[in-house]
C-alpha positions as CSV (number, residue, x, y, z in Angstrom):
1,X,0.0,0.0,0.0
2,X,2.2,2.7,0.9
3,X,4.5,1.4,-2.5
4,X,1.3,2.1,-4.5
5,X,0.8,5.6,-2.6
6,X,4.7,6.4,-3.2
7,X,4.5,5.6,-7.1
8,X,0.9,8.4,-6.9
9,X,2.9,11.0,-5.4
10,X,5.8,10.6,-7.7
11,X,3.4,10.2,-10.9
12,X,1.5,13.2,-9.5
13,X,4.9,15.4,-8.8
14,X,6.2,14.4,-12.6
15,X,3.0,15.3,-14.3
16,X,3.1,18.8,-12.5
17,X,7.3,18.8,-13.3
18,X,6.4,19.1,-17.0
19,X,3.3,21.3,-16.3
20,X,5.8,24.0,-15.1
21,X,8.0,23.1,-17.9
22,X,5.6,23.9,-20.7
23,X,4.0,27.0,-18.9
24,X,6.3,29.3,-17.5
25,X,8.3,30.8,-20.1
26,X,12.1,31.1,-20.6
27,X,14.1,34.2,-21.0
28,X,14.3,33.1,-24.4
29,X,10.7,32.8,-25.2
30,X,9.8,36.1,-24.0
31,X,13.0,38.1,-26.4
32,X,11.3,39.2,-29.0
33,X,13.2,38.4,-32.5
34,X,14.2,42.0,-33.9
35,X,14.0,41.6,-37.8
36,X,16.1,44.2,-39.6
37,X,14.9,45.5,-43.0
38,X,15.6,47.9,-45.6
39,X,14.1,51.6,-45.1
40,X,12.9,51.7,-49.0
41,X,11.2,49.3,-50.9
42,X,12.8,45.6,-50.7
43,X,12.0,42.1,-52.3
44,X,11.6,39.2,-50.0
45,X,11.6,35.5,-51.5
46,X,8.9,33.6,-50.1
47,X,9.0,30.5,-51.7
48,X,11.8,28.6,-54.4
49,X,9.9,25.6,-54.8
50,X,7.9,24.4,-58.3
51,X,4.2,24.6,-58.3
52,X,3.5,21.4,-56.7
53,X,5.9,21.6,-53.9
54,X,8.8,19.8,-51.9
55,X,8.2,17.4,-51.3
56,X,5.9,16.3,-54.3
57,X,2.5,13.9,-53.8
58,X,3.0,10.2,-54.0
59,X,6.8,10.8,-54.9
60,X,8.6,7.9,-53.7
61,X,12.0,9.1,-54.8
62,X,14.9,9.7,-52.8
63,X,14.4,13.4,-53.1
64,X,10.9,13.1,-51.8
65,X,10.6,10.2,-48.6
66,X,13.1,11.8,-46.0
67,X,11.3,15.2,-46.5
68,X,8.1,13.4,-45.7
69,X,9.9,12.4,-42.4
70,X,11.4,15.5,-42.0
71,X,9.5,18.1,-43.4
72,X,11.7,21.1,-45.0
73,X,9.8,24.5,-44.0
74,X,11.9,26.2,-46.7
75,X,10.8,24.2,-49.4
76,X,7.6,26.8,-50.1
77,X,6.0,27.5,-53.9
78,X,7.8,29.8,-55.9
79,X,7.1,33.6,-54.9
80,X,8.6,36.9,-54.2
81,X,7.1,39.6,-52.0
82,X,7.3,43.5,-52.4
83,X,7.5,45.7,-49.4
84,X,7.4,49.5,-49.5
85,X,8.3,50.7,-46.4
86,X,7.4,54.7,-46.9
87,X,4.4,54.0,-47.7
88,X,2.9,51.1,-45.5
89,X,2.5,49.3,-48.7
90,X,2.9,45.6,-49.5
91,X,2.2,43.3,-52.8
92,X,2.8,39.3,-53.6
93,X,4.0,37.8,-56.7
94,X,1.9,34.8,-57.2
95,X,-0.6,33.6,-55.0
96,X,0.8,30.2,-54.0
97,X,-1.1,27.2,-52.1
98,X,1.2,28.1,-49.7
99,X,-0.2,31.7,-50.1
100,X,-1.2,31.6,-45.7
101,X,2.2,30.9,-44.5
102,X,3.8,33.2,-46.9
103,X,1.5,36.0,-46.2
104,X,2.6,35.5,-42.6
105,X,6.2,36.3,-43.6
106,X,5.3,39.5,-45.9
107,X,3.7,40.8,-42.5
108,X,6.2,40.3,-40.4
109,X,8.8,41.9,-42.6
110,X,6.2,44.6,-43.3
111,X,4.8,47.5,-41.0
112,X,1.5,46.8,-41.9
113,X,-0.6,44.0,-41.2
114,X,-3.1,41.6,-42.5
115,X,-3.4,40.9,-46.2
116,X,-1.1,42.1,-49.1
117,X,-2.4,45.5,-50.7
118,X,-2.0,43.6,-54.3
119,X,-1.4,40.4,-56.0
120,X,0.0,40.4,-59.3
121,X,-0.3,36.9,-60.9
122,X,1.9,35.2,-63.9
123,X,-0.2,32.5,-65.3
124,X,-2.7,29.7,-64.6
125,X,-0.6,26.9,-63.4
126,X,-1.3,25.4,-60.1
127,X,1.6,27.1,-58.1
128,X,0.7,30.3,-59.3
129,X,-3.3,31.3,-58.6
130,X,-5.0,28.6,-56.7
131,X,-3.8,30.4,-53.6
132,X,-6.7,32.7,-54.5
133,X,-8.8,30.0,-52.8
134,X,-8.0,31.5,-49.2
135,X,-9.8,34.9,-50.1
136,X,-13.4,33.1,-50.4
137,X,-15.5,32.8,-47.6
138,X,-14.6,29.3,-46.5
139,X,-11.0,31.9,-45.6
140,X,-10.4,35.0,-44.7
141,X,-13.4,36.1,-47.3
142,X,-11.5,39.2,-48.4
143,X,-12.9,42.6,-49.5
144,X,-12.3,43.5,-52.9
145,X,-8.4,42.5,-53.1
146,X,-6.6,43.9,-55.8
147,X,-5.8,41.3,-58.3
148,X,-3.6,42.0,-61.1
149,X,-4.1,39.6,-64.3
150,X,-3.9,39.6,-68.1
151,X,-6.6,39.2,-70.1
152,X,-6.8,35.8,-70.7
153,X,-5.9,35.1,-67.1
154,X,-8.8,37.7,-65.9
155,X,-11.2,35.8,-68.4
156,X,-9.9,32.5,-66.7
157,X,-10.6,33.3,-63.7
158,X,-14.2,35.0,-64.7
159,X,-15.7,32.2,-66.3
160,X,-14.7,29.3,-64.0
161,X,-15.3,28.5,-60.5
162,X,-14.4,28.3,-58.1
163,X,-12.8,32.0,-58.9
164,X,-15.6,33.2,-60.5
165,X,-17.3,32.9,-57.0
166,X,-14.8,34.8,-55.7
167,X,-15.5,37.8,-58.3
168,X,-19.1,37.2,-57.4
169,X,-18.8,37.8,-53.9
170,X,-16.4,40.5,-54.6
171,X,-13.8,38.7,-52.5
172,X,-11.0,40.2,-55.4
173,X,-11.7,42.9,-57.6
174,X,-9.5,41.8,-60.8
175,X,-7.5,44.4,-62.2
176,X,-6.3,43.5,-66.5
177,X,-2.8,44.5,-67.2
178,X,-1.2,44.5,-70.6
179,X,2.1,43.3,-71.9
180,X,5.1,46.6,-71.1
181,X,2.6,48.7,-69.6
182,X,4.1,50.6,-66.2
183,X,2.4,49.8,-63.2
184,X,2.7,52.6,-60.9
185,X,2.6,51.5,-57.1
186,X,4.0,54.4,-55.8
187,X,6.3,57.3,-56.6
188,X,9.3,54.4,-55.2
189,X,8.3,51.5,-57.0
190,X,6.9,50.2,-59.9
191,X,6.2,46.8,-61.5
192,X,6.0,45.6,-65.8
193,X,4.7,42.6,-67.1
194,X,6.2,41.0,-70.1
195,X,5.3,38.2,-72.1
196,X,7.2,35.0,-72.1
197,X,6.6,31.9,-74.2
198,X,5.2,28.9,-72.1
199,X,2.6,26.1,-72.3
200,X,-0.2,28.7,-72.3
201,X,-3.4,26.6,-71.6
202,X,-5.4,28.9,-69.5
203,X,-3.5,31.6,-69.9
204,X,-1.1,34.3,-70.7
205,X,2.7,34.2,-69.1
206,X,4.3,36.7,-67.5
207,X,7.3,37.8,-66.0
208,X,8.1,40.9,-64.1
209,X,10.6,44.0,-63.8
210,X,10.4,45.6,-60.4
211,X,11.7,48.9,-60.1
212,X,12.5,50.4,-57.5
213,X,14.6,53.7,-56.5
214,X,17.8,52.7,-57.3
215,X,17.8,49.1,-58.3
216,X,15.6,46.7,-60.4
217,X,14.7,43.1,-60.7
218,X,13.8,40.1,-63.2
219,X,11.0,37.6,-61.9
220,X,10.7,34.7,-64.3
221,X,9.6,31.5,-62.7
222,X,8.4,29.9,-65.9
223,X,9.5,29.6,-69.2
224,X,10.1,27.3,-72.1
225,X,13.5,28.1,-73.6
226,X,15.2,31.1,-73.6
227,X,15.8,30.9,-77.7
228,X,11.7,30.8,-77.7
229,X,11.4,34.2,-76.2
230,X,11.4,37.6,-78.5
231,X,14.2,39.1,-75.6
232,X,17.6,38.5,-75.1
233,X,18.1,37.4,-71.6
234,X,21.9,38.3,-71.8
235,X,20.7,41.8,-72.6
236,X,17.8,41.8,-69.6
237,X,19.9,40.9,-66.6
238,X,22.1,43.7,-67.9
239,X,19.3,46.3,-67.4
240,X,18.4,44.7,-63.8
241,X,20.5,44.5,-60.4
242,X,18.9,41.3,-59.5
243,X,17.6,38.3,-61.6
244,X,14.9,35.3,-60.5
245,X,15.0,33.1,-63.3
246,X,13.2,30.1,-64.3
247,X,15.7,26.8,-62.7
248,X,12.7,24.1,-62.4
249,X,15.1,21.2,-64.0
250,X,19.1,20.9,-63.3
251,X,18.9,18.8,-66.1
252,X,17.5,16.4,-68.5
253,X,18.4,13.2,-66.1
254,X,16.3,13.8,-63.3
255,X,12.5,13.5,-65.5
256,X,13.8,10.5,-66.7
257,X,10.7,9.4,-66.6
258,X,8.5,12.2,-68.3
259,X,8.5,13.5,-71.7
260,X,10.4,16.6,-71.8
261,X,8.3,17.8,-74.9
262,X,5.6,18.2,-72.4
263,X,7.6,20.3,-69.6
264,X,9.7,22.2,-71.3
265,X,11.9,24.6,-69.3
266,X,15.6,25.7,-69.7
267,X,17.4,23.4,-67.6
268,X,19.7,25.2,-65.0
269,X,23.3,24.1,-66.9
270,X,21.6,25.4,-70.4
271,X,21.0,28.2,-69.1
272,X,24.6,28.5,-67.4
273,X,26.5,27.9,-70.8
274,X,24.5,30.2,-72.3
275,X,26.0,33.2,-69.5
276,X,29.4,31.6,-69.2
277,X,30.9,34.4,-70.8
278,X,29.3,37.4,-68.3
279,X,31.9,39.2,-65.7
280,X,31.2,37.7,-62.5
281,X,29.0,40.7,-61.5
282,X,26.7,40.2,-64.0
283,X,26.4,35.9,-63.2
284,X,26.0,36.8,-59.2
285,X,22.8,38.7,-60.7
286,X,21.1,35.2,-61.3
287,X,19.1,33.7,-58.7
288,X,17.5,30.3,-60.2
289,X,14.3,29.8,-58.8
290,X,10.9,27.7,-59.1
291,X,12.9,23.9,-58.7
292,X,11.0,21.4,-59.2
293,X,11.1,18.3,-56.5
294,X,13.3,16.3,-58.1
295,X,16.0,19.1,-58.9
296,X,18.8,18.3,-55.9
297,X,20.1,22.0,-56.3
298,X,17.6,22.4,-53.6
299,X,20.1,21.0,-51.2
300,X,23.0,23.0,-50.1
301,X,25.1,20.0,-49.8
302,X,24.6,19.0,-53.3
303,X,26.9,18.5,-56.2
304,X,24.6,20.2,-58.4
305,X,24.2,23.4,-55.8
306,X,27.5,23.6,-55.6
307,X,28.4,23.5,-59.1
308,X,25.6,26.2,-59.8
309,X,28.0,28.5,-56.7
310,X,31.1,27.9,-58.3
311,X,29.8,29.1,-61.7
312,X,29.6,32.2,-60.2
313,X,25.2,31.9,-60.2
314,X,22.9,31.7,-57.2
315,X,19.6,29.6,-55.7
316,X,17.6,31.7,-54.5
317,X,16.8,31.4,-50.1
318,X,13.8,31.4,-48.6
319,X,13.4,35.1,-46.9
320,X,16.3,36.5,-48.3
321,X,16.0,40.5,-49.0
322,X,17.2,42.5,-51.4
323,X,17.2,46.2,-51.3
324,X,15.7,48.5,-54.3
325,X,17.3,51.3,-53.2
């Protein structure tokens, strides 16, 4: 008897050992994390993943099973953020299905709060709009969100639900750009869409040029090969200070089992032997971004990472910042 009462009293005194454990807080738990950001505008990458993630449903790869045990939280869809300090202003790239977590990020690098004051979208694919599903009302049922699309896109997204619900209800109020047209979103920043070629189903493609004060950028997560498009990608990092370019595939061996006809994109070591020849300045402009699962210049340990740095290029990093000014 007094054995059995002994082993309650102990049970009791452990349970309330790791009661005060979890509940009273540390020194470190109450520091508040100080984040240090540019005082004019600024891109933030949220996300350097392909549309469908890392890793990828039902993959059973080598690239795919540990992350299911581990999960990577860097390993978010391919997105960039814009953050205008000066004038409380914020904006996303591509709405992403991991739109929630990466809207959590934009606010805490931002001063304001809640969601972004614009999307600007660059095509139908899956990693690019369906994060528009968490502005209907089974979400956050938003309020008339700026959404910035091109015609075919806006059509898209008129005529089929579920995002025609969402124009309906008047969750997003969709806003047509055009192909070069200036986008002014404030007297320190401003955003142009351009055309690229890709598999255009839905859609229109799009890349952007962000300008900002002093200093510009290139977003192009998607498209199909550089010899396709009507600009000279040499000649467009020159005119930028920073450049996210399309680096879904490191190369041919990894979709081994796919027909490359059907995904075409310029795989990362094309598009390095077709800059070999820039200054180094101009190669540590390039930031490949949008990897697919499979591509193992995701890993920082790689071979394929590390022949990407030695080149002189650059993957882009989750949260990374890079001043406009």
């Amino acid at each position: 008897m007094v054995k059995v009462i002994c082993s309650i009293v102990l049970l009791i005194a452990g349970l309330y050992a790791c009661n005060q454990e979890t509940t009273v807080p540390t020194k470190k738990t109450k520091a508040k994390q100080t984040i240090e950001t540019p005082n004019d505008p600024f891109i933030i990458v949220l996300g350097t993943a392909q549309d469908a993630g890392s890793p990828q449903i039902a993959c059973v790869k080598e690239c795919c099973t540990d992350l299911y045990k581990n999960l990577a939280p860097k390993r978010m869809v391919s997105s960039l953020g814009l953050i205008d300090p000066v004038n409380n202003k914020k904006y996303l790239i591509d709405a992403t299905p991991d739109m929630a977590v990466q809207n959590s990020i934009l606010n805490r690098y931002s001063k304001t709060k809640g969601l972004p004051d614009g999307i600007f979208l660059t095509h139908a694919h899956i990693g690019h709009y369906t994060g528009l599903m968490y502005l209907g009302k089974e979400a956050i049922n938003s309020s008339e969100l700026p959404v910035h699309a091109m015609p075919r896109l806006k059509k898209f997204l008129n005529d089929n639900g579920p995002w025609s619900q969402l124009v309906k209800n008047k969750n997003i109020k969709i806003i047509e750009i055009k192909n070069k047209d200036t986008l002014v979103l404030s007297k320190n920043l401003k955003i142009i869409p351009f055309l690229v070629p890709h598999r255009d189903e839905y859609s229109e493609t799009v890349g952007y040029k962000i300008i900002g004060p002093a200093r510009s950028a290139l977003f192009i997560p998607d498209i199909d090969k550089w010899s396709k498009w009507d600009s000279n990608i040499i000649k467009e990092i020159a005119s930028v200070d920073f450049a996210f370019i399309d680096g879904t595939f490191y190369d041919a061996k990894e979709i081994n089992n796919r027909d490359i006809s059907e995904i075409p994109h310029p795989f990362i070591i094309e598009t390095m032997q077709l800059l070999k020849n820039l200054k180094k300045q101009e190669k540590n402009k390039v930031y490949f971004i949008h990897l697919n699962h499979t591509n193992t210049a995701l890993n920082e340990k790689s071979k394929a990472y590390q022949t990407v740095k030695s080149n002189g290029f650059n993957i882009a990093e989750l949260k990374a910042i890079y001043s406009l000014d």
